[in-house]
C-alpha positions in Angstrom: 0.0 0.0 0.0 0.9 4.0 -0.4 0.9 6.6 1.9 1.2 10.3 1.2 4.4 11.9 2.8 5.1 15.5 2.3 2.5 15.5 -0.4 4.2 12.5 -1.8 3.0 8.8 -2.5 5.5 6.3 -1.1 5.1 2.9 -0.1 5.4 1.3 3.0 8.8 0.3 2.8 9.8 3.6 2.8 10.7 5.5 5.5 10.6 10.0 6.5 13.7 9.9 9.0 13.6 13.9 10.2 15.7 15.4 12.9 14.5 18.8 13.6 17.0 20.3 10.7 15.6 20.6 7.2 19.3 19.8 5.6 18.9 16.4 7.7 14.9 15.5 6.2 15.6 12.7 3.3 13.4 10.0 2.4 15.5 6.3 2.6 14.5 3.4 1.1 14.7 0.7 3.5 16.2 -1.6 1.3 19.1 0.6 0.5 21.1 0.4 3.6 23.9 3.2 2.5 22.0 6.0 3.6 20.7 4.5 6.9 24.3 4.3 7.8 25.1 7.3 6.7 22.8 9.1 8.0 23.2 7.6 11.7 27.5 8.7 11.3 26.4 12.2 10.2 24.1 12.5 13.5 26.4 10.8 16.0 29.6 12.9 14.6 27.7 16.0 15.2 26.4 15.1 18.7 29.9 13.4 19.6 31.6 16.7 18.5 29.1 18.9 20.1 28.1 17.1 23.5 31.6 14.8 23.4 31.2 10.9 23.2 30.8 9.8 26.7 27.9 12.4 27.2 26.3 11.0 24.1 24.1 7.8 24.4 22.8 5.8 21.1 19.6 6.4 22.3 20.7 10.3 22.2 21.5 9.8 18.5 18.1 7.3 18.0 15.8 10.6 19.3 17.8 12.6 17.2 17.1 10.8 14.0 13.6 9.7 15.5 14.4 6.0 15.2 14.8 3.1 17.3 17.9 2.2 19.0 17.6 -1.3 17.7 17.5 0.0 14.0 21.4 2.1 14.8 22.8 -1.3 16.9 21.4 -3.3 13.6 24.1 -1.2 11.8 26.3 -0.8 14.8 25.8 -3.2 17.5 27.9 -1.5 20.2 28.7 2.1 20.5 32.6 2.3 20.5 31.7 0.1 16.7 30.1 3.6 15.7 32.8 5.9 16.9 35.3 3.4 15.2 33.3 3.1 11.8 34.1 6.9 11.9 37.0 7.4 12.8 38.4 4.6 10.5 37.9 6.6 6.9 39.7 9.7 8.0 42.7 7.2 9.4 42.6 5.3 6.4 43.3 8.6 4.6 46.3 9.3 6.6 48.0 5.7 6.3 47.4 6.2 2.6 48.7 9.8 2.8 51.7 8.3 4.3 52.2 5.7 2.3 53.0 7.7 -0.4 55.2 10.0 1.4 58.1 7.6 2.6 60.9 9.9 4.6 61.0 13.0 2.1 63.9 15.1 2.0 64.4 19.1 2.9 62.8 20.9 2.2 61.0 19.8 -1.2 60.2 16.8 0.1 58.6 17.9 3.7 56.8 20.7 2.0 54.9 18.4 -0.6 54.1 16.1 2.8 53.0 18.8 4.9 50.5 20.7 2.3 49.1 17.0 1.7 48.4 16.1 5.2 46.7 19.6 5.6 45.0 19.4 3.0 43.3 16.3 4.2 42.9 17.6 7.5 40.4 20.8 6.2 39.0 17.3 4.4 38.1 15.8 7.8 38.3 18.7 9.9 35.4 18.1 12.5 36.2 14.5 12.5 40.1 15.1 12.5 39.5 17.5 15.5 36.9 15.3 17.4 39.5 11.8 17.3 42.6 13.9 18.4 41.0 16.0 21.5 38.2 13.8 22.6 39.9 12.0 25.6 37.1 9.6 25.6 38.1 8.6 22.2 41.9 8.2 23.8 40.6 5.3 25.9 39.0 3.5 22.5 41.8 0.9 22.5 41.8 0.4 18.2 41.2 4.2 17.8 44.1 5.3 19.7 46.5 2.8 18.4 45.8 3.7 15.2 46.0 7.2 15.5 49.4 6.6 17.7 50.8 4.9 15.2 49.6 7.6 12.8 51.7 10.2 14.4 54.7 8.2 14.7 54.8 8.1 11.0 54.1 11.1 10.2 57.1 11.9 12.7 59.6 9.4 10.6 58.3 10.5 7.5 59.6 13.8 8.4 62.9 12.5 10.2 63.3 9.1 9.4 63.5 6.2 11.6 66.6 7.0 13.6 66.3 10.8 14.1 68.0 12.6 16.6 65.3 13.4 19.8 66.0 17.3 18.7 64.7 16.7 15.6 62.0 14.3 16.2 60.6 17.5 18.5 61.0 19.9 15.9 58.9 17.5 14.0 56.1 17.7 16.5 56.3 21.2 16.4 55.8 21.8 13.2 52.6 19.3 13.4 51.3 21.3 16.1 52.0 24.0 13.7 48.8 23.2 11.5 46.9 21.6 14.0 46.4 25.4 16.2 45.1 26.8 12.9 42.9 23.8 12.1 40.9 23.9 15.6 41.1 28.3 16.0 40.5 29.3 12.3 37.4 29.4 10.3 37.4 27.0 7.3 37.1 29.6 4.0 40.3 31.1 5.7 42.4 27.9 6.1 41.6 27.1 2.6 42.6 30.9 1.5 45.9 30.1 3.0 47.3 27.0 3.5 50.2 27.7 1.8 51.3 30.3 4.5 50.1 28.1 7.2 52.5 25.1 5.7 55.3 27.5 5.6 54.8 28.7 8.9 54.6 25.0 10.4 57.7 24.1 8.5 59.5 27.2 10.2 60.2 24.5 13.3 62.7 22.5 10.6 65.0 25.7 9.2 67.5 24.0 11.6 67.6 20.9 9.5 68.8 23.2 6.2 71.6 22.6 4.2 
């Protein structure tokens, strides 16, 4: 049978999932599963980023969408599988960013790295910011590791394996270096310069010259 939704026929099988924000109204049928899931990862990123994970239930993120818990745990059966299934994308990135970047060389080499990883940071920027300074997210054991490990590459890539302990903190430096823009600055800026923001980071390494 048809129903009329938002002057509309649909069937049955279709489903109105609305959240209170018109950008968030879609109509999803319920034999595509894709934008289900999606939509349920665009909801719990804004409500981790805004309320932070721990003081975010899945039933938070059910009333939000105006579903049923069971129909987010059918996609997600736990809640650290939901912070995970989005944090994992923007870490893939990075391990693929990285990947092509083995240890480049001053200062060609570092520049090209740098404007890569910033670029993918504006990319992923709430979802950048939320997995590095959401200390809940810290304690997500395959999360952390992950982005641990992510850093110490980044560090080698910079440095190389066996770097001195002076350099290998000039390397974190100059991360830090895009990161305070990332969080402080509005996006249409970062993106008007990134350029000067890479050089700026990359200040920390004019020891390394020559």
């Amino acid at each position: 049978s048809r129903v009329s939704l938002d002057g509309r026929p649909v069937t049955l099988r279709e489903a109105y999932f609305w959240t209170g924000r018109p950008s968030r109204s879609i109509l999803v049928d319920m034999n595509d599963l894709a934008p289900r899931r999606r939509l349920i990862l665009d909801a719990a990123l804004d409500m981790f980023t805004t309320s932070g994970y721990d003081a975010t239930s899945v039933g938070d993120i059910a009333r939000e969408l105006g579903i049923s818990k069971s129909a987010i745990s059918y996609h997600f059966p736990k809640k650290e599988d939901l912070a995970e299934a989005l944090a994992n994308p923007y870490l893939d990135a990075v391990d693929g960013l990285l990947d092509r970047h083995p240890e480049p060389t001053w200062p060609s080499g570092a520049r090209a790295l740098f404007t890569s990883y910033f670029e993918l940071l504006l990319e992923y920027r709430d979802l950048a910011i939320w997995v590095d300074t959401d200390r809940a997210v810290a304690r997500h054991k395959r999360i952390a590791e992950r982005r641990t490990e992510a850093v110490q590459r980044l560090v080698s890539a910079l440095v190389g394996e066996t770097g001195a302990s002076e350099d290998e903190a000039r390397a974190v430096a100059a991360v830090g270096g895009l990161w305070r823009p990332l969080r402080e600055l509005d996006r249409e800026f970062l993106h008007a310069h990134k350029a000067e923001i890479v050089d700026a980071a990359l200040v920390s390494f004019q020891p390394l010259e020559g």
